[in-house]
C-alpha positions as CSV (number, residue, x, y, z in Angstrom):
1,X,-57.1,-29.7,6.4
2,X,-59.6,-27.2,5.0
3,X,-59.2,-28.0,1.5
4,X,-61.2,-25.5,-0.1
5,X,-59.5,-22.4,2.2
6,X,-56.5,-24.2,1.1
7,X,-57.6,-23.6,-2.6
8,X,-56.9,-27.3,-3.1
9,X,-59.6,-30.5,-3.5
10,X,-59.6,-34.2,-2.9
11,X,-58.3,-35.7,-6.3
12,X,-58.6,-39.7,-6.3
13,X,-55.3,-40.9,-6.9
14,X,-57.1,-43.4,-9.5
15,X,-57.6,-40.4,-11.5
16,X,-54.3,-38.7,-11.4
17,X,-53.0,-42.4,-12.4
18,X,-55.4,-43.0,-15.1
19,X,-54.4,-39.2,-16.2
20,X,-51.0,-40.2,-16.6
21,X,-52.0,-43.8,-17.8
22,X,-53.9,-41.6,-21.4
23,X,-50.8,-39.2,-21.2
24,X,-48.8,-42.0,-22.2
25,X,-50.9,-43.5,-24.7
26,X,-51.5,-40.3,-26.8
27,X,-48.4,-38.3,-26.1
28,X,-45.6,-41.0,-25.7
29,X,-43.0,-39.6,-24.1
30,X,-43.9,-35.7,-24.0
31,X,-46.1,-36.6,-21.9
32,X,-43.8,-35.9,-18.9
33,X,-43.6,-32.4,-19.0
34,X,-47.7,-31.5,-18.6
35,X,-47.4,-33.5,-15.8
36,X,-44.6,-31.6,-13.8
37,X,-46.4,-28.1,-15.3
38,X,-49.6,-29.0,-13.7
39,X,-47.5,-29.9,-10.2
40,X,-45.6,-27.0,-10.1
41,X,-48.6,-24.6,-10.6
42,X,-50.0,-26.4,-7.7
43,X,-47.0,-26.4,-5.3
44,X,-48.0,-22.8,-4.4
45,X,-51.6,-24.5,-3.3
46,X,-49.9,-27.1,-1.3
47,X,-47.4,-25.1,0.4
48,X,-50.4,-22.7,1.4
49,X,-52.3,-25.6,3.0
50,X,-49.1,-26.3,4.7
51,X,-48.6,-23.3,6.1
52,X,-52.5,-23.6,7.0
53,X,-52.1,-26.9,8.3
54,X,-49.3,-25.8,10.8
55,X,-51.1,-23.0,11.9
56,X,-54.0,-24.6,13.5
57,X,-51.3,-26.5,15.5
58,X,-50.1,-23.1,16.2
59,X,-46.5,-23.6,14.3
60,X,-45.0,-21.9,11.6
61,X,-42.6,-23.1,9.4
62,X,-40.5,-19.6,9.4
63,X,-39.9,-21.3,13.1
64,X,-38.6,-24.5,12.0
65,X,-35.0,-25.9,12.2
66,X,-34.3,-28.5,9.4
67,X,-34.9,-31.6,11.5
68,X,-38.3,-30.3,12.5
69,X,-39.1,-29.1,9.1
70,X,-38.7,-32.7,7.6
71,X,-40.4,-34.0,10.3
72,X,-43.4,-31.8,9.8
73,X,-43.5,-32.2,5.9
74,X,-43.4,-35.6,6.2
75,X,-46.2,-35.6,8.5
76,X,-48.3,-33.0,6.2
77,X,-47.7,-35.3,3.1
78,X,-48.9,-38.6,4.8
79,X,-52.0,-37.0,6.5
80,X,-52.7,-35.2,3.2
81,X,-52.9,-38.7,1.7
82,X,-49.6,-38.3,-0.6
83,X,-47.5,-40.8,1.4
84,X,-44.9,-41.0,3.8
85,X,-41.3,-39.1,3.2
86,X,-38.2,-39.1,4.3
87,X,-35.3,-36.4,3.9
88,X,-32.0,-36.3,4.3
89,X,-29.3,-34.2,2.5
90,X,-26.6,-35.5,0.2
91,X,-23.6,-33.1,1.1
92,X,-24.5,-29.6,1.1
93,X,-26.2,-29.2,-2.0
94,X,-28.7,-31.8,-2.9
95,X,-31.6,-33.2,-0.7
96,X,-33.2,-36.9,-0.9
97,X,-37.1,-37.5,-0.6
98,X,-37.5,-41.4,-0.1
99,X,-41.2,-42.5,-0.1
100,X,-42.5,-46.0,0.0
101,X,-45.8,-45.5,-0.3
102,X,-46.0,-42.3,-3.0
103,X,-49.2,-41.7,-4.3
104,X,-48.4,-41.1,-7.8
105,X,-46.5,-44.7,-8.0
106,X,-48.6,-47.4,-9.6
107,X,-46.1,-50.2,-9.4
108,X,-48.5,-52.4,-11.3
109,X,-48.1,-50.3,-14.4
110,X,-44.1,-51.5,-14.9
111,X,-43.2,-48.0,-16.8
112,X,-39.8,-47.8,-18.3
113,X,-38.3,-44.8,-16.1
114,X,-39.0,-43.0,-13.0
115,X,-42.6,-41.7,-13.8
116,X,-44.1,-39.2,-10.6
117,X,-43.9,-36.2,-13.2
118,X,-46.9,-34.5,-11.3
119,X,-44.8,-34.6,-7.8
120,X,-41.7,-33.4,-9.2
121,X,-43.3,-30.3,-10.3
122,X,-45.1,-30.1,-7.2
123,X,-41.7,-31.0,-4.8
124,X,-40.2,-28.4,-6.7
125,X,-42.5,-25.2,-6.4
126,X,-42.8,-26.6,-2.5
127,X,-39.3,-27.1,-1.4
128,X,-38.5,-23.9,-3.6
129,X,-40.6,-21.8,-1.1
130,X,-39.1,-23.5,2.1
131,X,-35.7,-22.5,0.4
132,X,-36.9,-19.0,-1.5
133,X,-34.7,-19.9,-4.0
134,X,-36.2,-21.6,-7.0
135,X,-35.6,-25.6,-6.7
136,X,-35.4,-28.5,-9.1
137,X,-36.4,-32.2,-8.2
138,X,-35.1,-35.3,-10.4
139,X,-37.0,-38.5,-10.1
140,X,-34.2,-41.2,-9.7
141,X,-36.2,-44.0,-8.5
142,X,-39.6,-45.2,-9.0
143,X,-42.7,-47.9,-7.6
144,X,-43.7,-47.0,-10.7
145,X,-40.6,-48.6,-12.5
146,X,-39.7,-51.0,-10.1
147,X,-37.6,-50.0,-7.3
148,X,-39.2,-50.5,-3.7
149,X,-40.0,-46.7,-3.1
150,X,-39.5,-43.2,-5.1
151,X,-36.7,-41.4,-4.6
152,X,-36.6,-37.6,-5.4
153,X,-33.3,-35.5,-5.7
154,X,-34.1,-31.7,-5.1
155,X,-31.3,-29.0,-5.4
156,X,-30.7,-25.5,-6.9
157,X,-31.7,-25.3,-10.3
158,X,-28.0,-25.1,-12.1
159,X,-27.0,-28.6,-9.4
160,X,-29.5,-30.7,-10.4
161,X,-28.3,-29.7,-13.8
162,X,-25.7,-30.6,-13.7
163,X,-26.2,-34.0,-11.8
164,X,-28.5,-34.9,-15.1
165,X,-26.0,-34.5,-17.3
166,X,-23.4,-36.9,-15.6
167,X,-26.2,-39.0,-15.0
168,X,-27.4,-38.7,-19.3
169,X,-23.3,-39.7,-19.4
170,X,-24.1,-43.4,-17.6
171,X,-23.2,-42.4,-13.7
172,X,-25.3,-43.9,-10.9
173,X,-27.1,-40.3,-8.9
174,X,-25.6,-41.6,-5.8
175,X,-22.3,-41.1,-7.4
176,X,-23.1,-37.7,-9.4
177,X,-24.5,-36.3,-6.3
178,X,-21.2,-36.8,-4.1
179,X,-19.4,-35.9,-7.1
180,X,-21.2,-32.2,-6.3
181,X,-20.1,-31.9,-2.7
């Protein structure tokens, strides 16, 4: 991948965690929503090297079915060095993106809550150009906070919505999001 055509650059994922890491420290929990600022203003960069990235294999995503789509976004993710992914859909209206080896996880740093602020903004702007519809994308599971990999929820905006608030009720995600089929 051409980063720079791609208007992107190599970030060390030491510095995106030690980012997060002083977020914390001096913002508490505010912190959260520079992160997924910053990643959505970037998902336009990333799906451009995407785009990029397919063409010199002489694809385009316009092309794609959804089984080929996940197949090739996965593949983009891990050779960009973000980690592996997975998708599958839950129903109709809500998609999961299973990693278990996320770059923005530090499962070292034992964080409260789901913490890969940065990639929902990011997942969001990105899965909201595959869609052209405007996307939102709910953390569930973390390395971060424990769990074995990250688990990302993406849907239309007013869905996920409404899944966080039966989930801020006390239900489980699995059961708010089959609750939306």
């Amino acid at each position: 991948m051409d980063l720079a055509a791609s208007n992107c650059l190599a970030f060390p994922r030491a510095s995106l965690l030690a980012l997060r890491a002083a977020l914390i420290r001096d913002m508490g929990g505010s912190y959260a929503t520079y992160l997924q600022e910053a990643g959505y203003a970037g998902g336009d960069a990333v799906f451009a090297a995407f785009r990029s990235w397919l063409s010199g294999q002489g694809e385009d995503v316009e092309t794609f079915d959804l089984a080929e789509f996940q197949s090739r976004a996965s593949e983009f993710f891990r050779t960009s060095g973000w980690g592996s992914i997975t998708i599958a859909p839950v129903g109709d209206v809500v998609a999961m993106v299973d990693s278990a080896d996320w770059a923005e996880a530090d499962p070292v740093s034992a964080l409260p809550y789901p913490s890969c602020h940065y990639t929902t903004g990011m997942l969001a702007d990105f899965f909201g150009r595959t869609a052209a519809a405007p996307l939102a994308v709910l953390e569930v599971e973390c390395r971060s906070s424990g769990s074995a990999h990250c688990r990302f929820l993406v849907g239309a905006t007013e869905v996920m919505s409404h899944l966080y608030e039966r989930m801020a009720a006390g239900e489980h995600y699995d059961a708010a999001a089959k609750a939306l089929i």
